[in-house]
N, C-alpha and C positions, 0 to 999 in steps of 0.2 A: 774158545774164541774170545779173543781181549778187541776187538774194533770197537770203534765210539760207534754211538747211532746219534745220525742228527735226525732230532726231532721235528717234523711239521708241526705245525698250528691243531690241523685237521685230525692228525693222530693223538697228541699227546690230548687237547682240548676233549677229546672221547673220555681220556681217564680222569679229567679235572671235572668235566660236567656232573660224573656220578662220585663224585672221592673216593676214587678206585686206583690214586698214582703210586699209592706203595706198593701196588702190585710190581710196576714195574721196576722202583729201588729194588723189588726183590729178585725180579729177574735181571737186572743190567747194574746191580751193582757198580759206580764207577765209571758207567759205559755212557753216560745217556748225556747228551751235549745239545743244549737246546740253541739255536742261534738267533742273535741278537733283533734282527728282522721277527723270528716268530715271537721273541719276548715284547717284542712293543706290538705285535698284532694280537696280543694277550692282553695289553694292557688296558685295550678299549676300558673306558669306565661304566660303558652299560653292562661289559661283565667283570665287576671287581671283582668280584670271589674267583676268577680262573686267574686273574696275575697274585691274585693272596694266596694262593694253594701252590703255582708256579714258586714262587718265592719260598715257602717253606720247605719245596721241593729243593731249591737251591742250597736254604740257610741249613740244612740235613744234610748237606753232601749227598744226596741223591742224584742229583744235575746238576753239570755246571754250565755256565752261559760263555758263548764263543762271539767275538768280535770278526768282520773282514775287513782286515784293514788298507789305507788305499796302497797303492800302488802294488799290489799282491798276483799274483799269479789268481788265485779263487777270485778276489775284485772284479778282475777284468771280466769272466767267465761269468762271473754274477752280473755285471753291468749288461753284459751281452745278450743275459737269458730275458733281463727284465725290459730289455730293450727292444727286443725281436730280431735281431743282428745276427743271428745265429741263422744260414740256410736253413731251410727244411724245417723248422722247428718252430714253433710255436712261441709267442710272446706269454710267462709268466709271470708269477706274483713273488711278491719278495721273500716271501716265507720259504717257499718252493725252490727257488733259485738258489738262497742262502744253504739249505740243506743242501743240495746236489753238487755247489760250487765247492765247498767246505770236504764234502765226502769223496769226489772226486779228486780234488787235488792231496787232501791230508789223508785219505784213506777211511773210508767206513760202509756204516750201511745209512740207506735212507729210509727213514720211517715216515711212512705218509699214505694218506686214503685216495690222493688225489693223481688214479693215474690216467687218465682222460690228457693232462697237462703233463705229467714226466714222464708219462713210458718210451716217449723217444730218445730221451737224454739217458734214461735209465739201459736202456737197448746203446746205444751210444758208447756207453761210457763202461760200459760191463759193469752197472754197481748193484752192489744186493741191495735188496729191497724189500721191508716188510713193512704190514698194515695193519690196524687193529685187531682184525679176526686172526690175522699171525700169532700174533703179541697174546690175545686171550686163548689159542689151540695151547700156546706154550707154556702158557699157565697151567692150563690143564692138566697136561701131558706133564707136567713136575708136581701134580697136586696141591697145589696153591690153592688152585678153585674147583668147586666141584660142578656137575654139567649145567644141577641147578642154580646156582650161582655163576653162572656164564647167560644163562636165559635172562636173568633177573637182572645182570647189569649190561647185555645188550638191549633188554625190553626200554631201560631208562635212559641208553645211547639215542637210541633210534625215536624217542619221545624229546630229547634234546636236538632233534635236526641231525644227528651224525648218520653219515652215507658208509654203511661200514658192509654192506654185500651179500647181505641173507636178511630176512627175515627174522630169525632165532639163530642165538649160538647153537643150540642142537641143528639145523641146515648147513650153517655154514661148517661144522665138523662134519659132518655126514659128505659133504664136498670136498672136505679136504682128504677125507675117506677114501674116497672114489679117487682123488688124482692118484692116491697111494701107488706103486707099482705092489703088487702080492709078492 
């Protein structure tokens, strides 16, 4: 699989909080497209260190930064999502819209923690979608990380405020265990 994955804020910020983003140059090689919305929701200066790490995430060729530009087919979609103009749907944030407008029209997956606010666009729009606890099963599952080293840097997600769905990486594989069909 060659899709970009557009990055949230919510998602990628989980691997900037603990300096844990090379994980994901190593799984997405190429793939990982951060959009311009979640780059300046990085930029806040109460946390410089996640637009410094963002950035060398860039200056590495590990991620690239995506623009929507106006008059765009994503723009309009974008404009709509942050606007609430959309039936049925919920008014979001820019970070969130940017991803979904981008992956939706250009093609990808969304990466994001936040689905309380996309899972109807996500349903909508038929787009894949993975979230942190995805992203660290799949580390795994290629030997990147070991189980204990998934506890260790979800124990310091979850001590940074990130909403990422278990407790301990040992639950939230144990869950994803369980969806497994045998």
């Amino acid at each position: 699989m060659t899709e970009k994955i557009f990055f949230d804020s919510d998602c990628v910020s989980a691997f900037l909080w603990v300096e844990e983003q090379s994980l994901l140059g190593l799984l997405y090689p190429g793939r990982i497209v951060i959009p311009d919305a979640v780059y300046r929701e990085l930029s806040n200066p109460a946390v410089r260190q996640l637009r410094e790490r963002i950035d060398k995430m860039l200056a590495m060729h590990f991620a690239r930064l995506e623009h929507i530009d106006l008059r765009t087919e994503e723009y309009g979609l974008y404009q709509k999502m942050i606007t609430g103009q959309l039936p049925d749907h919920p008014m979001i944030g820019k970070g969130e819209a940017s991803c979904l407008a981008l992956a939706k029209v250009k093609g990808g997956v969304v990466a994001s923690n936040n689905l309380r606010d996309i899972a109807a666009y996500i349903e909508e729009y038929q787009l894949e979608h993975i979230t942190t606890g995805d992203i660290m099963v799949e580390a795994y599952e290629k030997g990147y990380i070991t189980e204990d080293q998934g506890n260790s840097m979800w124990k310091e997600m979850l001590q940074k405020g990130r909403k990422i769905g278990a407790r301990s990486f040992s639950e939230y594989l144990k869950k994803q265990r369980d969806k497994t069909p045998v």
